[in-house]
C-alpha positions as CSV (number, residue, x, y, z in Angstrom):
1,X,0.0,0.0,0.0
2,X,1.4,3.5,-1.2
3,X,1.9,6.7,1.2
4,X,-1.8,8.2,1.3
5,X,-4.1,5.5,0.1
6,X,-7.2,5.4,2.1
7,X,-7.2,2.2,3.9
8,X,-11.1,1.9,4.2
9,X,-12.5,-0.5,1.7
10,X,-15.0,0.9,-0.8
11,X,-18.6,1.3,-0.8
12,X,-20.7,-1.5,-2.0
13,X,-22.1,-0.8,-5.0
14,X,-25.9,-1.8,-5.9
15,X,-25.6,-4.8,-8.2
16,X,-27.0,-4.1,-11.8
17,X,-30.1,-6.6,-13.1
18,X,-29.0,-9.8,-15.3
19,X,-27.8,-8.5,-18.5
20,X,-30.1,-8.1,-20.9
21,X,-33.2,-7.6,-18.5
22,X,-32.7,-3.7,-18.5
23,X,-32.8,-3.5,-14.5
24,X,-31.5,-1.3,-13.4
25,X,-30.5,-0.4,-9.5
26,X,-33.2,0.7,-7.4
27,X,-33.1,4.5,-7.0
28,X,-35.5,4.9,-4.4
29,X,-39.9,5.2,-4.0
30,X,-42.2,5.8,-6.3
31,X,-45.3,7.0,-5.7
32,X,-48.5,6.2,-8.1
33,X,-51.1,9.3,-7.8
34,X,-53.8,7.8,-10.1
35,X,-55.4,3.9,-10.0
36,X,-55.2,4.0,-14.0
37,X,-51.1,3.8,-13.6
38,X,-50.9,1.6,-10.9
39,X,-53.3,-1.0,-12.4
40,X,-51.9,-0.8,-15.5
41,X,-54.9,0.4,-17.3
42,X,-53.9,2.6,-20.4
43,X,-54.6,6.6,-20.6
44,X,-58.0,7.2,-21.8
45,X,-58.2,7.6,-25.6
46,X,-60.5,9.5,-27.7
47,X,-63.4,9.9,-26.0
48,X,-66.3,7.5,-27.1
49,X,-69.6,8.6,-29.0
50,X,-71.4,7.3,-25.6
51,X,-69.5,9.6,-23.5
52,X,-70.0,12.8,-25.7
53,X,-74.1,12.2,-26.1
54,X,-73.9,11.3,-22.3
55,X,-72.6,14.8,-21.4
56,X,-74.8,16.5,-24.3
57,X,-77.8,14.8,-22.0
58,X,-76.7,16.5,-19.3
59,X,-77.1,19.5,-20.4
60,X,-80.3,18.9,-21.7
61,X,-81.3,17.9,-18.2
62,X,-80.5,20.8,-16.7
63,X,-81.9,23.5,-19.1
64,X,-85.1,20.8,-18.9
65,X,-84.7,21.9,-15.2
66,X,-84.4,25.5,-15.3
67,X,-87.1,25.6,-18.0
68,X,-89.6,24.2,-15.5
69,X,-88.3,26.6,-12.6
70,X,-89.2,29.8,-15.2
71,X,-92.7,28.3,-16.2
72,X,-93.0,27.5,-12.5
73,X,-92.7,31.2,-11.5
74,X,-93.9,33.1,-14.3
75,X,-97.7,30.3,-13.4
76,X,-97.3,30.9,-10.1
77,X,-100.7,31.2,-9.5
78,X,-102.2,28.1,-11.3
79,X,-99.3,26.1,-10.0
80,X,-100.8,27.7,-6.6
81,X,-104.0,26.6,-7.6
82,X,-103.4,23.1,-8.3
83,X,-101.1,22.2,-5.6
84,X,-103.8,24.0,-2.7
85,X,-106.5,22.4,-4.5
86,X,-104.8,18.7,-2.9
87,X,-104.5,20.1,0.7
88,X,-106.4,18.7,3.8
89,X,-109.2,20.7,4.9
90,X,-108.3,23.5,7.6
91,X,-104.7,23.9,6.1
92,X,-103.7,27.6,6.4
93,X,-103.6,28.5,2.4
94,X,-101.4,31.4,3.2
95,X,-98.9,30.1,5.2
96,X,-98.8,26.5,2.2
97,X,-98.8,29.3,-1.0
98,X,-96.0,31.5,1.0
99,X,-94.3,27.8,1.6
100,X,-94.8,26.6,-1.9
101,X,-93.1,30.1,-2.9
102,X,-90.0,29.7,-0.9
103,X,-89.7,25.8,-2.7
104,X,-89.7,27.5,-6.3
105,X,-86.7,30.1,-4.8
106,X,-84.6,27.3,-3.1
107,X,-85.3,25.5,-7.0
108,X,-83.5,28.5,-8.5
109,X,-80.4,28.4,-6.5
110,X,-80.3,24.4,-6.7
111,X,-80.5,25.1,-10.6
112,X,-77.3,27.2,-10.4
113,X,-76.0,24.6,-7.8
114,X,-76.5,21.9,-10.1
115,X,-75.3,23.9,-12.9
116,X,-71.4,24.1,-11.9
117,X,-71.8,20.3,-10.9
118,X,-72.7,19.8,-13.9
119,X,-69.9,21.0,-15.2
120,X,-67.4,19.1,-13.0
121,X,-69.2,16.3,-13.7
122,X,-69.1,16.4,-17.4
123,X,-65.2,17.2,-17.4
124,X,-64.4,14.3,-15.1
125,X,-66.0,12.0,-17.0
126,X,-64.7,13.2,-20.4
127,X,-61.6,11.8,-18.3
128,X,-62.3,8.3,-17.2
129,X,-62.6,9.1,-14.1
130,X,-64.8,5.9,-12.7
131,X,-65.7,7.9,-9.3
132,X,-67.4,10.4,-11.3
133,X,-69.0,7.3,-13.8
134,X,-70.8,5.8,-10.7
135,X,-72.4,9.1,-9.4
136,X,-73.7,9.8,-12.7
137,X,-75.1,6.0,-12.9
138,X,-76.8,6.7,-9.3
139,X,-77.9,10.3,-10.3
140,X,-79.6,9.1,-13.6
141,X,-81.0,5.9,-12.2
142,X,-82.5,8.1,-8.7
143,X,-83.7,11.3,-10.9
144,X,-85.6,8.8,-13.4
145,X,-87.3,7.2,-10.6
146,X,-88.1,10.5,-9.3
147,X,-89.7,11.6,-12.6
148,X,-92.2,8.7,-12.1
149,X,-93.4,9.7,-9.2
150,X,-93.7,13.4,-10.1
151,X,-95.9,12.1,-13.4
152,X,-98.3,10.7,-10.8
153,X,-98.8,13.9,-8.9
154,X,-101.3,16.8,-9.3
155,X,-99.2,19.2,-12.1
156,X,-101.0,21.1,-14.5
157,X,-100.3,19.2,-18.5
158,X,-97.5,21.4,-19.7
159,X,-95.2,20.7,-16.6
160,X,-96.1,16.9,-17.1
161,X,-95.0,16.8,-20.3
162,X,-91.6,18.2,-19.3
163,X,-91.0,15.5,-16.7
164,X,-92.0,12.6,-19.1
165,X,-89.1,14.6,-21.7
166,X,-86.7,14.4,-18.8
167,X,-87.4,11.3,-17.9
168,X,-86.4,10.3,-21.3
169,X,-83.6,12.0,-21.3
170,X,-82.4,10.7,-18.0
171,X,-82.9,7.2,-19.1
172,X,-80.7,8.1,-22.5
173,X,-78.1,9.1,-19.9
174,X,-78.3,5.9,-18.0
175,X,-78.2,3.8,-21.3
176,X,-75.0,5.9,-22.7
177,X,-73.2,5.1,-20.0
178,X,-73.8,1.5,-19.2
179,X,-72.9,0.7,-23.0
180,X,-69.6,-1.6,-23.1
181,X,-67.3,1.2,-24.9
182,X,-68.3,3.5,-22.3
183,X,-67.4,1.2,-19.4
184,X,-64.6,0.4,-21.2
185,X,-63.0,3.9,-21.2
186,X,-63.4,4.3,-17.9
187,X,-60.9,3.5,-15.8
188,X,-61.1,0.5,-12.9
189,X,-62.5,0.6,-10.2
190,X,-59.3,1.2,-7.4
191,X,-61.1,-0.4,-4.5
192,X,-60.5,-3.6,-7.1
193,X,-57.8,-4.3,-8.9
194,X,-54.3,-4.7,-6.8
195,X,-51.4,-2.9,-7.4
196,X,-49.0,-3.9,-10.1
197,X,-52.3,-5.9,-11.4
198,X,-52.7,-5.5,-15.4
199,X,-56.6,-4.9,-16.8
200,X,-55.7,-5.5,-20.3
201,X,-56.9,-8.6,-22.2
């Protein structure tokens, strides 16, 4: 050993992968921010037919909605009429019209409410995102149920034709996005598939 050689032995050296494999040393974490990478499930694509008419629904849904709010306060007084006309006897008219009021004003903020969910919804599922496919799938399925039952309630004719339009169109919603190129653009579910676990067939 020469004058002024370290006499400590080297550090070890992490050992490269077989050759030819492409290994190489491991460099530390990674961290996976979205389920689509870590199960392997490939970046959505173009954005299927399904999808677009889906999110064109949507928005159908909602002006559907805001139409009935403006019919709703522009008739106030038929739509007064009809729904008092169903009241049990000794029912203080003026406190149920004042109540009825208030409803149609809480509809009008709901509308705008529902508006820039809308909107976030639409995006997100323009994306894949599967969180955002299943509250749409609820939403559509609950608001088509809830047409029914507003079909078999004391409205005047116009407003009953609206709901059996948007109950249509809800139902268009839920069939766009239970089609098979719709479920497959969107992305697994994470709650299911492991990591490292491929979905491609």
């Amino acid at each position: 050993m020469s004058f002024g050689d370290d006499p400590r032995p080297p550090d070890p050296q992490p050992a490269p992968g077989p050759a030819g494999s492409g290994l190489q040393p491991w460099s530390g974490p990674t961290w996976d921010s979205s389920p689509r990478e870590r199960s392997g499930h490939a970046s959505p694509g173009p954005v299927p037919t399904a999808v677009s008419v889906a999110s064109l629904l949507l928005v159908v849904n909602l002006l559907l909605s805001v139409s009935v709010t403006v019919l709703a306060l522009a008739d106030f007084d038929q739509l007064a009429r009809v729904a008092l006309r169903h009241l049990a006897a000794g029912t203080d008219l003026r406190l149920a019209r004042q109540t009825f009021r208030t409803a149609l004003y809480v509809r009008v903020v709901a509308n705008v409410a529902v508006g820039v969910l809308y909107v976030f919804l639409i995006v997100r599922l323009r994306q894949g995102r599967w969180r955002v496919w299943r509250r749409m799938v609820w939403l559509s399925g609950a608001g088509a149920l809830g047409m029914l039952f507003l079909l078999t309630r004391p409205y005047p004719a116009v407003f009953h034709a609206e709901q059996a339009v948007q109950l249509v169109v809800l139902l268009g919603i839920l069939a766009c996005l239970l089609t098979p190129t719709t479920r497959a653009f969107i992305e697994p579910n994470p709650r299911r598939v492991p990591i490292g676990a491929s979905t491609r067939r």
